[in-house]
mmCIF file of the N, C-alpha and C atoms, coordinates in Angstrom:
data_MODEL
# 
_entry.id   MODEL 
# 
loop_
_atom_site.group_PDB 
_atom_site.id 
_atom_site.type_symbol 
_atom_site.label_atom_id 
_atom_site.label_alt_id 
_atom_site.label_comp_id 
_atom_site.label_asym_id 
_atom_site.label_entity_id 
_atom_site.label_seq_id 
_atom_site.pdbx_PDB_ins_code 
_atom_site.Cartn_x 
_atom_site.Cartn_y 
_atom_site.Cartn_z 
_atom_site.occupancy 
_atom_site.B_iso_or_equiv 
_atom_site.pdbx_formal_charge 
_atom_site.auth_seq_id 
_atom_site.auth_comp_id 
_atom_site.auth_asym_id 
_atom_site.auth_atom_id 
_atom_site.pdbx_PDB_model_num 
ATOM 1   N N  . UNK A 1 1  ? 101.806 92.649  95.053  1.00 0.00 ? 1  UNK A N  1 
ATOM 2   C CA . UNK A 1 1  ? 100.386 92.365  95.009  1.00 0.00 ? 1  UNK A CA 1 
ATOM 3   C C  . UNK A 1 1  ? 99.724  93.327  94.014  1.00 0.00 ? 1  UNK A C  1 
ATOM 4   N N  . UNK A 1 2  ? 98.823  93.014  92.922  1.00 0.00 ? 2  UNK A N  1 
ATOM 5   C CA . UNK A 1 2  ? 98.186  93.623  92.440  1.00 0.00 ? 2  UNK A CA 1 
ATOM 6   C C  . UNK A 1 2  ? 97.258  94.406  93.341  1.00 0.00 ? 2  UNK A C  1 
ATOM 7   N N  . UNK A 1 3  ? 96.735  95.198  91.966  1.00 0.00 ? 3  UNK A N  1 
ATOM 8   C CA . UNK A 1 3  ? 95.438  96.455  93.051  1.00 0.00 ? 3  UNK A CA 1 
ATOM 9   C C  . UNK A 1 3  ? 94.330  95.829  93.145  1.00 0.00 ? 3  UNK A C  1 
ATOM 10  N N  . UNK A 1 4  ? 94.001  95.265  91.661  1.00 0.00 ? 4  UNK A N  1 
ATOM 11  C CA . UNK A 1 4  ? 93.234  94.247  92.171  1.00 0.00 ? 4  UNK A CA 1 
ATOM 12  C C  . UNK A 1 4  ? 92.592  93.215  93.559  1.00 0.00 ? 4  UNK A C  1 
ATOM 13  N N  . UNK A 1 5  ? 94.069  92.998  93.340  1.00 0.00 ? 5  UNK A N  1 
ATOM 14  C CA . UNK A 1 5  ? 93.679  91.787  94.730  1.00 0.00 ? 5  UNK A CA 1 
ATOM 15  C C  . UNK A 1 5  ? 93.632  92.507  96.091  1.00 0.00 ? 5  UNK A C  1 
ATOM 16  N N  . UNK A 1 6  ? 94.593  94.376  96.356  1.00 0.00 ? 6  UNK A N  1 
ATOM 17  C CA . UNK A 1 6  ? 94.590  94.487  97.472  1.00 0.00 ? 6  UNK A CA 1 
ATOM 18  C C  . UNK A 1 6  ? 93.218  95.255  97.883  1.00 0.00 ? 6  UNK A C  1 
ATOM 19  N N  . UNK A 1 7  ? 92.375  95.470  96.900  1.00 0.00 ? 7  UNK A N  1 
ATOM 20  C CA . UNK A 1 7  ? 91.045  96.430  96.675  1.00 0.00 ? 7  UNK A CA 1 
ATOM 21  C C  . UNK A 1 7  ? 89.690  94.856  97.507  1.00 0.00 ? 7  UNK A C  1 
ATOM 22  N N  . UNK A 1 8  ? 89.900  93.966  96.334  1.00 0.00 ? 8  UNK A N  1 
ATOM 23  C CA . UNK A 1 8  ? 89.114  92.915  96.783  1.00 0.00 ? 8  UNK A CA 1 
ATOM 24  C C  . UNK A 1 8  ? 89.878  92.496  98.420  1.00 0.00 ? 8  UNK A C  1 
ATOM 25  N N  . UNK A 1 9  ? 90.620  91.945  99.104  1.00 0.00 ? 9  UNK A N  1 
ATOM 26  C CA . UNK A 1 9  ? 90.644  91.938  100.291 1.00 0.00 ? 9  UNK A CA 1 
ATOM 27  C C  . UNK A 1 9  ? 90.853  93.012  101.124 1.00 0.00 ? 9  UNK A C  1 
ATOM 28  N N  . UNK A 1 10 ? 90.345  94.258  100.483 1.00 0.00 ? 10 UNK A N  1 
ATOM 29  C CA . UNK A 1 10 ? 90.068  95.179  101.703 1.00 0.00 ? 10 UNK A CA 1 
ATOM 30  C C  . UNK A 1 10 ? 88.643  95.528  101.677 1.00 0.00 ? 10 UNK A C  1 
ATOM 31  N N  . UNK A 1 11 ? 88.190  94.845  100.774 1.00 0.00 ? 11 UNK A N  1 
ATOM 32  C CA . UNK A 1 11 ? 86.557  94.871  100.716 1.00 0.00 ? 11 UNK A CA 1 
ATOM 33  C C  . UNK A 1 11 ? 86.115  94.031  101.723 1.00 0.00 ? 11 UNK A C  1 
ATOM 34  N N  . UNK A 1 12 ? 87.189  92.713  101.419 1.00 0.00 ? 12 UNK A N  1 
ATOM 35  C CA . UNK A 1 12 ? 86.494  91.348  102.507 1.00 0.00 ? 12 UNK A CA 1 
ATOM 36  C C  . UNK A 1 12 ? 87.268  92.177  104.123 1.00 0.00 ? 12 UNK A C  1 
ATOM 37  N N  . UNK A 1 13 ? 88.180  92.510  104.491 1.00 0.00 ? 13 UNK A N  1 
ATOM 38  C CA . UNK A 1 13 ? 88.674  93.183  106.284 1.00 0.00 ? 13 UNK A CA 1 
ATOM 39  C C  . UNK A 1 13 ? 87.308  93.990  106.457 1.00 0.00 ? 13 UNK A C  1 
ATOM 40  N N  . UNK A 1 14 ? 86.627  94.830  105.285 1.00 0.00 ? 14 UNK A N  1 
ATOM 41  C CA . UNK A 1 14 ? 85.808  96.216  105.853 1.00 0.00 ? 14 UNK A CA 1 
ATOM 42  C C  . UNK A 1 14 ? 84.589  95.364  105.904 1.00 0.00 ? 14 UNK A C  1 
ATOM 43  N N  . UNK A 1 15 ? 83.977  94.614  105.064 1.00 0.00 ? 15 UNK A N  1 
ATOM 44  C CA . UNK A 1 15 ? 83.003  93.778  105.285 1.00 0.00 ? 15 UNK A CA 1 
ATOM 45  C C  . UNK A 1 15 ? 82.819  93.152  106.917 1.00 0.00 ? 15 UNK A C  1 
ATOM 46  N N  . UNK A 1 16 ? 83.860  92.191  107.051 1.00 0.00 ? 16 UNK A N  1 
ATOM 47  C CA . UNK A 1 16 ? 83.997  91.867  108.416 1.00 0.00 ? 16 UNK A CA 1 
ATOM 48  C C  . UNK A 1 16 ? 83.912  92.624  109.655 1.00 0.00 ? 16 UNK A C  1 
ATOM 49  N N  . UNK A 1 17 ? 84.627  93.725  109.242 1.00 0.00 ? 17 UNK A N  1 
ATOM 50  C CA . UNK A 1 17 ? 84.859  94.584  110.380 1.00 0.00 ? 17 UNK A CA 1 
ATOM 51  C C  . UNK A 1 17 ? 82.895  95.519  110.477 1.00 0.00 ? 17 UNK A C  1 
ATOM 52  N N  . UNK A 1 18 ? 82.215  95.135  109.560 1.00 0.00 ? 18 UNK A N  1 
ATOM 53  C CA . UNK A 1 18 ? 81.066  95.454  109.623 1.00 0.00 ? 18 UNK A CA 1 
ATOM 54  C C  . UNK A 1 18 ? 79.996  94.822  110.476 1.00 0.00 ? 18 UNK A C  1 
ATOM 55  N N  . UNK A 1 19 ? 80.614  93.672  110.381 1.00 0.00 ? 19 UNK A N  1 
ATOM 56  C CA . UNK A 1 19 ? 79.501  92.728  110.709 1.00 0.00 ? 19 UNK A CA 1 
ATOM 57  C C  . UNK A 1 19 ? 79.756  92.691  112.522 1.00 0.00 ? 19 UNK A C  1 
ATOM 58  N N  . UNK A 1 20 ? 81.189  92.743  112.835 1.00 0.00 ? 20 UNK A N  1 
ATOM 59  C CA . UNK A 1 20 ? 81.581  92.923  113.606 1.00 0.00 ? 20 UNK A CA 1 
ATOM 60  C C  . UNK A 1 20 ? 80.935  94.087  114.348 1.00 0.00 ? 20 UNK A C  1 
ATOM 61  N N  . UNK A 1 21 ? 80.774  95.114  113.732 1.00 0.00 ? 21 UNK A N  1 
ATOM 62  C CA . UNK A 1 21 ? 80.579  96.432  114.416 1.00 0.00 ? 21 UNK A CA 1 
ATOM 63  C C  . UNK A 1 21 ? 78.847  95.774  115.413 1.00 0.00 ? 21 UNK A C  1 
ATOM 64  N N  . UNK A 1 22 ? 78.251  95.359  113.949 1.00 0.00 ? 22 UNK A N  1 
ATOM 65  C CA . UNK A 1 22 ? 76.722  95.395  114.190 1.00 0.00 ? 22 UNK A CA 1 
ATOM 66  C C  . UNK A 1 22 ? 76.762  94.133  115.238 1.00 0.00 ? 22 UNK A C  1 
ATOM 67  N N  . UNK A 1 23 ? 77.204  93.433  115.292 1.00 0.00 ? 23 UNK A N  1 
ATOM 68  C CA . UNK A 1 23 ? 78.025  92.640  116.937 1.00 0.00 ? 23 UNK A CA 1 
ATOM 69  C C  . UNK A 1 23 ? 77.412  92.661  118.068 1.00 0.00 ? 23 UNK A C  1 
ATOM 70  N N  . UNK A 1 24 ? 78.596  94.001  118.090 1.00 0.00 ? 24 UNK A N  1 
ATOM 71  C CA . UNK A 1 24 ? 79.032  94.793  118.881 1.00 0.00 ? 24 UNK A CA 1 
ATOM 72  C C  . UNK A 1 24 ? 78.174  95.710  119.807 1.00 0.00 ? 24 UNK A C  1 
ATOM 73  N N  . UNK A 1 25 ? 77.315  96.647  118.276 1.00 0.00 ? 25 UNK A N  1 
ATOM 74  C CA . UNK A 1 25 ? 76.062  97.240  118.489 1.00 0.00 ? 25 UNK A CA 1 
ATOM 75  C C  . UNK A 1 25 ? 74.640  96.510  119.272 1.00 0.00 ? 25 UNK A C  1 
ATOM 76  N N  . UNK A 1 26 ? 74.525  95.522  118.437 1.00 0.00 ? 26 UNK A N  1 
ATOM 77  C CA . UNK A 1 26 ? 73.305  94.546  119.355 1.00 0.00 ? 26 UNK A CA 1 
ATOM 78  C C  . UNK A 1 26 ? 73.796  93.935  121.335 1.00 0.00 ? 26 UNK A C  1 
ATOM 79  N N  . UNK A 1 27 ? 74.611  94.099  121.197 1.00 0.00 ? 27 UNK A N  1 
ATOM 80  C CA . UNK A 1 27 ? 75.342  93.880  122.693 1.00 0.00 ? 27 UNK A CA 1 
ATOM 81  C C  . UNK A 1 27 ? 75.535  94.802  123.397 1.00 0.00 ? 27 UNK A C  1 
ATOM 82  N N  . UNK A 1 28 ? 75.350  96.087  123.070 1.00 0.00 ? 28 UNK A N  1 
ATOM 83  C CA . UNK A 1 28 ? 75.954  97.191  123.716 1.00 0.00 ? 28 UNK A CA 1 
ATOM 84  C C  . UNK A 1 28 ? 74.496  98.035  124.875 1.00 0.00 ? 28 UNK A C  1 
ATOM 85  N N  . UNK A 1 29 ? 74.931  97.999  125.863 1.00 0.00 ? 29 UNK A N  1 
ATOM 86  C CA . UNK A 1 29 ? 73.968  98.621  126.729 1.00 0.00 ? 29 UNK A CA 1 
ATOM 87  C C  . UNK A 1 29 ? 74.162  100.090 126.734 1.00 0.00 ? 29 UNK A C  1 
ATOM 88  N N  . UNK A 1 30 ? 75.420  100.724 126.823 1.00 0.00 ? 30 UNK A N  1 
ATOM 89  C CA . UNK A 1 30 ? 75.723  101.973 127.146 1.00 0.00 ? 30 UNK A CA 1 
ATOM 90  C C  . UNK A 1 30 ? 75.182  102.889 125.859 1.00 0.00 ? 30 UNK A C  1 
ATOM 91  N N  . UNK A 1 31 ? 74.270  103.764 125.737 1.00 0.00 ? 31 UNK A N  1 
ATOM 92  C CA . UNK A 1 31 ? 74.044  104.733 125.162 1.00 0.00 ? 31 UNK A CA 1 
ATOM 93  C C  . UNK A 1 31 ? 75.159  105.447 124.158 1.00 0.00 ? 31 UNK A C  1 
ATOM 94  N N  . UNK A 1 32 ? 76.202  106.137 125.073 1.00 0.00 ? 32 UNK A N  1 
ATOM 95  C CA . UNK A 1 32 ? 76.823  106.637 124.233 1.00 0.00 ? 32 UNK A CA 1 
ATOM 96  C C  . UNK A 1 32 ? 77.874  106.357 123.468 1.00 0.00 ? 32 UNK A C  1 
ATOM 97  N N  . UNK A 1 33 ? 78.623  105.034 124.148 1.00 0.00 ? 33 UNK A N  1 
ATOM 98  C CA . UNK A 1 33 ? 79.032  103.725 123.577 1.00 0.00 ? 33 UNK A CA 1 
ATOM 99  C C  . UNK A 1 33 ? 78.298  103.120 122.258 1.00 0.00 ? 33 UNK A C  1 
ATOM 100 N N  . UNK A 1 34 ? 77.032  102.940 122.700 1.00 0.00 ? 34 UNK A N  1 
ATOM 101 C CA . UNK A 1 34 ? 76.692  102.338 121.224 1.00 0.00 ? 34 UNK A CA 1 
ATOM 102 C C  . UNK A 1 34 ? 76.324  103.375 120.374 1.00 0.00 ? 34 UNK A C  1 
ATOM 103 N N  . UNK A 1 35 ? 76.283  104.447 120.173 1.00 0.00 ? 35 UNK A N  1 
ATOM 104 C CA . UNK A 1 35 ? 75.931  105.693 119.449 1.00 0.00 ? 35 UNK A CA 1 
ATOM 105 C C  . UNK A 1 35 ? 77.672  105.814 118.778 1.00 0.00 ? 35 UNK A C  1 
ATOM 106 N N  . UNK A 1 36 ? 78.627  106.017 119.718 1.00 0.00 ? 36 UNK A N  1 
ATOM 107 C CA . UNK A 1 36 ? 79.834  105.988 119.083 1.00 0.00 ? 36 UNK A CA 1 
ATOM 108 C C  . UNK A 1 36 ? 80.384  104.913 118.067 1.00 0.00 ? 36 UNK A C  1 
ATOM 109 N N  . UNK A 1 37 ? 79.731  103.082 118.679 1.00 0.00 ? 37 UNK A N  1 
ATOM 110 C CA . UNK A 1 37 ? 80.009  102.452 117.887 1.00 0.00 ? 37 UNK A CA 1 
ATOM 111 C C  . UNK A 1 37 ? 79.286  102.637 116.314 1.00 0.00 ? 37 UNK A C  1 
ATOM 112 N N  . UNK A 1 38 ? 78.166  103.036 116.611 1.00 0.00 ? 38 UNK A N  1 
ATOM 113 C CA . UNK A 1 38 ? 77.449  102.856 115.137 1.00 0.00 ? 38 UNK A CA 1 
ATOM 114 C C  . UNK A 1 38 ? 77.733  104.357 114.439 1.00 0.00 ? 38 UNK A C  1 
ATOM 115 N N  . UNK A 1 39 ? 78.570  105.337 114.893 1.00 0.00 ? 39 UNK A N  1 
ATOM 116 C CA . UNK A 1 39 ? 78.642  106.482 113.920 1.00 0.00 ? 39 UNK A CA 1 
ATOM 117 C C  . UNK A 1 39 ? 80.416  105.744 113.498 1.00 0.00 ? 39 UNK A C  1 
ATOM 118 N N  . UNK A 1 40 ? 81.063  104.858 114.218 1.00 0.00 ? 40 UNK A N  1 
ATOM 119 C CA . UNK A 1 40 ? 81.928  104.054 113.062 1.00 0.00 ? 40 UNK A CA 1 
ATOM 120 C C  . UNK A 1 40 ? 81.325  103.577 112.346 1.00 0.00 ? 40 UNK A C  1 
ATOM 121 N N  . UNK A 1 41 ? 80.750  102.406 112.590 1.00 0.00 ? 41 UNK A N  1 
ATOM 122 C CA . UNK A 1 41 ? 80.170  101.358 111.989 1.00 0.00 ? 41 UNK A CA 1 
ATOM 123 C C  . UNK A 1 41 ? 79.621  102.069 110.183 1.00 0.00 ? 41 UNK A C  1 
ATOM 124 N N  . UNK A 1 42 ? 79.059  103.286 110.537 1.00 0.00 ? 42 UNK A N  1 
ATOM 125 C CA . UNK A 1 42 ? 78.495  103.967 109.135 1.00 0.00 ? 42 UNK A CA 1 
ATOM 126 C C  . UNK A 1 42 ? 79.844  104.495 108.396 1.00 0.00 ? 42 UNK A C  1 
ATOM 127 N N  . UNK A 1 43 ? 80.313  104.823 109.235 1.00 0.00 ? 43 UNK A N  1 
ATOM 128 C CA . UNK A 1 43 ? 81.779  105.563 107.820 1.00 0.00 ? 43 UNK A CA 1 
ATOM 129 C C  . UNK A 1 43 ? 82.017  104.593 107.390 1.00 0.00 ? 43 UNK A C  1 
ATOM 130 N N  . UNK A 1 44 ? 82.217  103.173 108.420 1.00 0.00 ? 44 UNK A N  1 
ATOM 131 C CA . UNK A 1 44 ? 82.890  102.360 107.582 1.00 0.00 ? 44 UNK A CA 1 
ATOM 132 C C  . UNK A 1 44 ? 82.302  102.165 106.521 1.00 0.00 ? 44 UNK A C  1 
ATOM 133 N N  . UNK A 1 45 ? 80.948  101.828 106.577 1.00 0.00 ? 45 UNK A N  1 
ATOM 134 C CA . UNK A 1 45 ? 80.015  101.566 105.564 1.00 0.00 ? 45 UNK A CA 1 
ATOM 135 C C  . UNK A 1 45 ? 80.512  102.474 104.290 1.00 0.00 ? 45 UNK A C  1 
ATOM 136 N N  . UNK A 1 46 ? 80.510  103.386 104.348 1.00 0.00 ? 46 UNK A N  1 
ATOM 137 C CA . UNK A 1 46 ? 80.421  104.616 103.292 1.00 0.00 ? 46 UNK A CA 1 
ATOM 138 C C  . UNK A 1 46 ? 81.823  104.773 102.818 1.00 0.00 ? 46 UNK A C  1 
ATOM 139 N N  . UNK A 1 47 ? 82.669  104.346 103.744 1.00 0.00 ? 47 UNK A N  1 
ATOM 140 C CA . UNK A 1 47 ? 84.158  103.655 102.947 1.00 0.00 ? 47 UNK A CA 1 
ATOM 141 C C  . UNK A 1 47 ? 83.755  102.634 101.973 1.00 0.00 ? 47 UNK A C  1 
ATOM 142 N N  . UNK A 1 48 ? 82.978  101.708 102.688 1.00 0.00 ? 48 UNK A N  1 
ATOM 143 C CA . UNK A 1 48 ? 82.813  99.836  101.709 1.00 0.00 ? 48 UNK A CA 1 
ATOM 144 C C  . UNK A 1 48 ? 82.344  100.938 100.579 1.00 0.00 ? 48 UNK A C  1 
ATOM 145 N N  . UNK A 1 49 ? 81.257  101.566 100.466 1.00 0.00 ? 49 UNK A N  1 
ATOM 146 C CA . UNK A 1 49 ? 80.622  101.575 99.128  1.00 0.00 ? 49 UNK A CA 1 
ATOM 147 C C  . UNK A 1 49 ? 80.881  102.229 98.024  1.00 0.00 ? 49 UNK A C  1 
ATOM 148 N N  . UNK A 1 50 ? 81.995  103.622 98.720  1.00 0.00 ? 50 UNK A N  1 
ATOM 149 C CA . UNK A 1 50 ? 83.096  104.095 97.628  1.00 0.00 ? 50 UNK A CA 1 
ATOM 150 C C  . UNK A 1 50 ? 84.010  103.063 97.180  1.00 0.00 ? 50 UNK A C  1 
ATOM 151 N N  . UNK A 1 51 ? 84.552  102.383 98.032  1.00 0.00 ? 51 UNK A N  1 
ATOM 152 C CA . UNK A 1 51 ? 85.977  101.558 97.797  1.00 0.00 ? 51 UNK A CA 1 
ATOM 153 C C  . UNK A 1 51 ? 84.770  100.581 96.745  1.00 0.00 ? 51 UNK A C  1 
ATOM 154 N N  . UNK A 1 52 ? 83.930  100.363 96.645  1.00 0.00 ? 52 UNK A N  1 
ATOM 155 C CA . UNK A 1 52 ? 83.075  99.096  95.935  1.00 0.00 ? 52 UNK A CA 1 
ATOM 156 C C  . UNK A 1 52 ? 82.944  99.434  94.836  1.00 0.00 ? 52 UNK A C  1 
ATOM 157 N N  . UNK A 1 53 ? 82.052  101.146 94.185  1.00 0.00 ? 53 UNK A N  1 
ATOM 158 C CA . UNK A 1 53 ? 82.285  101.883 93.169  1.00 0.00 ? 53 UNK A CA 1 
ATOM 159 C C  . UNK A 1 53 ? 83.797  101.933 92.462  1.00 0.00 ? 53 UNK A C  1 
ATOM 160 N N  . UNK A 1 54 ? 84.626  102.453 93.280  1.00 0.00 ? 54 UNK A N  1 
ATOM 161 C CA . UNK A 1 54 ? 85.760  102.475 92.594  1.00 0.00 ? 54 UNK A CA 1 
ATOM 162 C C  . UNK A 1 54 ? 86.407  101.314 91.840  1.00 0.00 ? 54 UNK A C  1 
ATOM 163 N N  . UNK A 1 55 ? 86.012  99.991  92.324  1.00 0.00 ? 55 UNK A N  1 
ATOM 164 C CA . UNK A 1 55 ? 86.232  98.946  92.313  1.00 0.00 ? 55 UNK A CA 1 
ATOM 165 C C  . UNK A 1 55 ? 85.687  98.442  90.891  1.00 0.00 ? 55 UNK A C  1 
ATOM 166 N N  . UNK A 1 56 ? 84.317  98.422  90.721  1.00 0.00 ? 56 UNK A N  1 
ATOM 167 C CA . UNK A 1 56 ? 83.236  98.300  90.212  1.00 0.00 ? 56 UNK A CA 1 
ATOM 168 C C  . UNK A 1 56 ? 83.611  98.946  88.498  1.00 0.00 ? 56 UNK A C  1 
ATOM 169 N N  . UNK A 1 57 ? 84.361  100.261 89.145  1.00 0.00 ? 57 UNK A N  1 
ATOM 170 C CA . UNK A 1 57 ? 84.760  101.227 88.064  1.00 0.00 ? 57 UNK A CA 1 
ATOM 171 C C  . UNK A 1 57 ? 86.249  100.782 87.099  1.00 0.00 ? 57 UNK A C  1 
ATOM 172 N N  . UNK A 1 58 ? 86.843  100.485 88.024  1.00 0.00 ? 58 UNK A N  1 
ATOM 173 C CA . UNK A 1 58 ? 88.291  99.699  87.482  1.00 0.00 ? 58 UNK A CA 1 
ATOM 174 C C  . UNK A 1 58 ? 88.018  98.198  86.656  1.00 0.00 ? 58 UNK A C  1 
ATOM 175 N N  . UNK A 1 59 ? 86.863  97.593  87.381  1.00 0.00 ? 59 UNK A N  1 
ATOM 176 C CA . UNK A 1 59 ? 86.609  96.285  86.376  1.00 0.00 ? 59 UNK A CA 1 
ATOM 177 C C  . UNK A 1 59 ? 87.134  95.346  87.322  1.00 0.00 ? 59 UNK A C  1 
ATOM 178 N N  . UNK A 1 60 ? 87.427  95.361  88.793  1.00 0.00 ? 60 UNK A N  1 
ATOM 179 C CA . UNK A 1 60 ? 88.084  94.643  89.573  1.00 0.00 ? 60 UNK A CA 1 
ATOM 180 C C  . UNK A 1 60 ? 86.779  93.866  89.931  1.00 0.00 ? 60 UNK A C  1 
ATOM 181 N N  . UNK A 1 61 ? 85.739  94.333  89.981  1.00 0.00 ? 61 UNK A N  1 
ATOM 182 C CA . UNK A 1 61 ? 84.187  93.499  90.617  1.00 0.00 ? 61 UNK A CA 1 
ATOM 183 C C  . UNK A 1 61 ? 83.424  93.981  89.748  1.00 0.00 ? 61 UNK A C  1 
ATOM 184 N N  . UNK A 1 62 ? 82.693  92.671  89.331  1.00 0.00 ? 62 UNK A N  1 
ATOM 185 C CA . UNK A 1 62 ? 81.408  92.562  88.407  1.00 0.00 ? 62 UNK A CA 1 
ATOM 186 C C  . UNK A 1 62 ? 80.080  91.924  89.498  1.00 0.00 ? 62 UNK A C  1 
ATOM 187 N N  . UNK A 1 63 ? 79.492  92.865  89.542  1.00 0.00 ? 63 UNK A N  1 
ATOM 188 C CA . UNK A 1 63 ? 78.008  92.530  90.111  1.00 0.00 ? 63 UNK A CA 1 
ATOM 189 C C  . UNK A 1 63 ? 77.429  90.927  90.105  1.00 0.00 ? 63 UNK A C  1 
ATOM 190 N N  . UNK A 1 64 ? 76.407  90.280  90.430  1.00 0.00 ? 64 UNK A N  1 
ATOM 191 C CA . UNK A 1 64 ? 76.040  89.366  90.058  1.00 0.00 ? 64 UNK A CA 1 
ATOM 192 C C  . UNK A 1 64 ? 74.521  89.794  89.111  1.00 0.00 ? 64 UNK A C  1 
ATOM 193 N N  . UNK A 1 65 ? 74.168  88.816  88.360  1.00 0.00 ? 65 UNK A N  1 
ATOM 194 C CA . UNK A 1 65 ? 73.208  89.583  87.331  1.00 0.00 ? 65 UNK A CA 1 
ATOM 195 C C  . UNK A 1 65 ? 71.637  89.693  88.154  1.00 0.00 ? 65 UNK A C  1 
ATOM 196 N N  . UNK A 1 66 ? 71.250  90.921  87.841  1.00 0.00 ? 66 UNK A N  1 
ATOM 197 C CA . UNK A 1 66 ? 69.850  91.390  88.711  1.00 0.00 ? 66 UNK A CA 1 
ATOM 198 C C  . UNK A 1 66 ? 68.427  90.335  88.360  1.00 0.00 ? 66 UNK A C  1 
ATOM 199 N N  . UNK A 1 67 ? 68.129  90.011  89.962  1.00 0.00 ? 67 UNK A N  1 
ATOM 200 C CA . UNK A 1 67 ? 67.590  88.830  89.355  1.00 0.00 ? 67 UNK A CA 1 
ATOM 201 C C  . UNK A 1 67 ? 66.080  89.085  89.215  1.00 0.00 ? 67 UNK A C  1 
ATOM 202 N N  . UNK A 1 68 ? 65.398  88.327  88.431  1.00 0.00 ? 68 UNK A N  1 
ATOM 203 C CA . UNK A 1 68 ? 64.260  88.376  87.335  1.00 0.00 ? 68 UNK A CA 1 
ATOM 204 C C  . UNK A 1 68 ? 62.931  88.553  88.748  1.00 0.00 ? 68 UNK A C  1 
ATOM 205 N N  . UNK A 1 69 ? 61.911  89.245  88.579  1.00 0.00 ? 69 UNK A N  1 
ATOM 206 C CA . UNK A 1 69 ? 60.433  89.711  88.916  1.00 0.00 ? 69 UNK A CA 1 
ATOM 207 C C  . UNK A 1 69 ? 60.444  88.081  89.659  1.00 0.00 ? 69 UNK A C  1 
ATOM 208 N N  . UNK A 1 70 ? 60.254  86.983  88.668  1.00 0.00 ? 70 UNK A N  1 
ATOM 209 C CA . UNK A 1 70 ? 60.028  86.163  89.004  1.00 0.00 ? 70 UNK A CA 1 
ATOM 210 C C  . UNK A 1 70 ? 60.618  85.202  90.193  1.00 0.00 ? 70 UNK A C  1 
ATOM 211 N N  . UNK A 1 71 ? 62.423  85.229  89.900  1.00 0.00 ? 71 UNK A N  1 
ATOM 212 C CA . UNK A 1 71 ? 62.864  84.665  90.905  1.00 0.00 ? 71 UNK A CA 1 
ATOM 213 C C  . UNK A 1 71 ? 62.577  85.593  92.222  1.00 0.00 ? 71 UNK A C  1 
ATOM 214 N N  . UNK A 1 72 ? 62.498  86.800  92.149  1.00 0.00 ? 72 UNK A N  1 
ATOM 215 C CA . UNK A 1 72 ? 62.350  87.414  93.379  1.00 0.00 ? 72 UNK A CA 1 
ATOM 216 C C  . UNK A 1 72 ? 60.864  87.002  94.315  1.00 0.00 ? 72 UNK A C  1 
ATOM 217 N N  . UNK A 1 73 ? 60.049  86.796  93.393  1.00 0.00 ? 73 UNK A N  1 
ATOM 218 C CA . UNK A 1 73 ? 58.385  86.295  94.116  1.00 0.00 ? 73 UNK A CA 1 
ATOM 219 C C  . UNK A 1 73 ? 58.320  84.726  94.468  1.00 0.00 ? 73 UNK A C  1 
ATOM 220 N N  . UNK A 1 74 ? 59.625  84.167  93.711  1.00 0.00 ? 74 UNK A N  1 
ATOM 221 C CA . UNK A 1 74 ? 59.673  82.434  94.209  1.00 0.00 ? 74 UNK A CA 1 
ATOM 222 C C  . UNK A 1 74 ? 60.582  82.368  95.722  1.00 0.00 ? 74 UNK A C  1 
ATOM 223 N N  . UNK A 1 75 ? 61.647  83.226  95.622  1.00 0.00 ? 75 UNK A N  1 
ATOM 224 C CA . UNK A 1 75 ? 61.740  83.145  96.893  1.00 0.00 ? 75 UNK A CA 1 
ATOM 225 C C  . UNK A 1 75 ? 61.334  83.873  98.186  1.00 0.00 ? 75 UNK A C  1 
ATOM 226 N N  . UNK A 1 76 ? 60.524  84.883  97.738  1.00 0.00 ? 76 UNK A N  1 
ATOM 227 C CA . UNK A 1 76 ? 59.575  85.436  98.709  1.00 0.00 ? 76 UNK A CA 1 
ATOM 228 C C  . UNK A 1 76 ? 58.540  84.661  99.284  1.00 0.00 ? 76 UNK A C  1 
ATOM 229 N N  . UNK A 1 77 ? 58.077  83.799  98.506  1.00 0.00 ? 77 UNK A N  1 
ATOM 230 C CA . UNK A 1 77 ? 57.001  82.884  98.874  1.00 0.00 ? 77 UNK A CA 1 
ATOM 231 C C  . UNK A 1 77 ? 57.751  81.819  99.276  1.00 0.00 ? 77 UNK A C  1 
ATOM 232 N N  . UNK A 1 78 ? 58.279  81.440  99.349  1.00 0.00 ? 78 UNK A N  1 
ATOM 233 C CA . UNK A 1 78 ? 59.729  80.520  99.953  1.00 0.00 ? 78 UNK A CA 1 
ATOM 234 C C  . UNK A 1 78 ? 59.827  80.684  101.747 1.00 0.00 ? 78 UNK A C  1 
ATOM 235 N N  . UNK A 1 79 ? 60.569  81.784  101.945 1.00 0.00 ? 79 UNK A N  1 
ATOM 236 C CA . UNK A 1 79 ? 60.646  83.021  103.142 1.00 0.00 ? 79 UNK A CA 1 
ATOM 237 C C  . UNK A 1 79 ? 59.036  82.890  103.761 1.00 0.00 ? 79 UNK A C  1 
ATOM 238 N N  . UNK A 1 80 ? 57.713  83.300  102.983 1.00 0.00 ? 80 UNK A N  1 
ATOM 239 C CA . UNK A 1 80 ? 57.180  83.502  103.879 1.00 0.00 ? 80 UNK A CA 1 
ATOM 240 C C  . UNK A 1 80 ? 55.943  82.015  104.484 1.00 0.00 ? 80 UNK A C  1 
ATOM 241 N N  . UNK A 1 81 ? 56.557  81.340  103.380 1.00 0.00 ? 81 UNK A N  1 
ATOM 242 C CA . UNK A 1 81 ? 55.723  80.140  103.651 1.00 0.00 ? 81 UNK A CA 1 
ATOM 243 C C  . UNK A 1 81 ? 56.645  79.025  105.260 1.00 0.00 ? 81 UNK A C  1 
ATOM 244 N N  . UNK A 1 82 ? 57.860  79.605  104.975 1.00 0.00 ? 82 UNK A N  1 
ATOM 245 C CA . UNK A 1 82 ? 58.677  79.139  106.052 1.00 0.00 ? 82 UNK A CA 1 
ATOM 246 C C  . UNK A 1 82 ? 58.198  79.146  107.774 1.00 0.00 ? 82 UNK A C  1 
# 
């Protein structure tokens, strides 16, 4: 397997395993339970966004292009007219 490919699907496991966490978190009654889940939940995070840089840096992921003043106020008014 390239690095490539094993960088991009460990972006998509840590992604998941994110969404998962925050789950987890919205369900969780116990205090120190959910305090434990969400001080994972952040490393993981701070894993995704090195592993994303590094990524980013190798040329393995290209951003999508930053989008224009304008599209951002068409779909804001989109959202809030909803």
């Amino acid at each position: 397997m390239q690095d490539k490919e094993m960088v991009n699907d460990l972006l998509s496991q840590i992604n998941s395993s994110i969404t998962g966490y925050a789950n987890v978190i919205s369900q969780t009654e116990n205090p120190q339970l959910r305090q434990t889940i969400q001080q994972i939940r952040n490393n993981c995070e701070t894993f995704q966004y090195d592993l994303f840089k590094l990524a980013q840096q190798k040329g393995y992921y290209q951003p999508a292009q930053r989008a224009s003043q304008e599209d951002i106020m068409v779909v804001k008014n989109q959202l809030s007219n909803s």
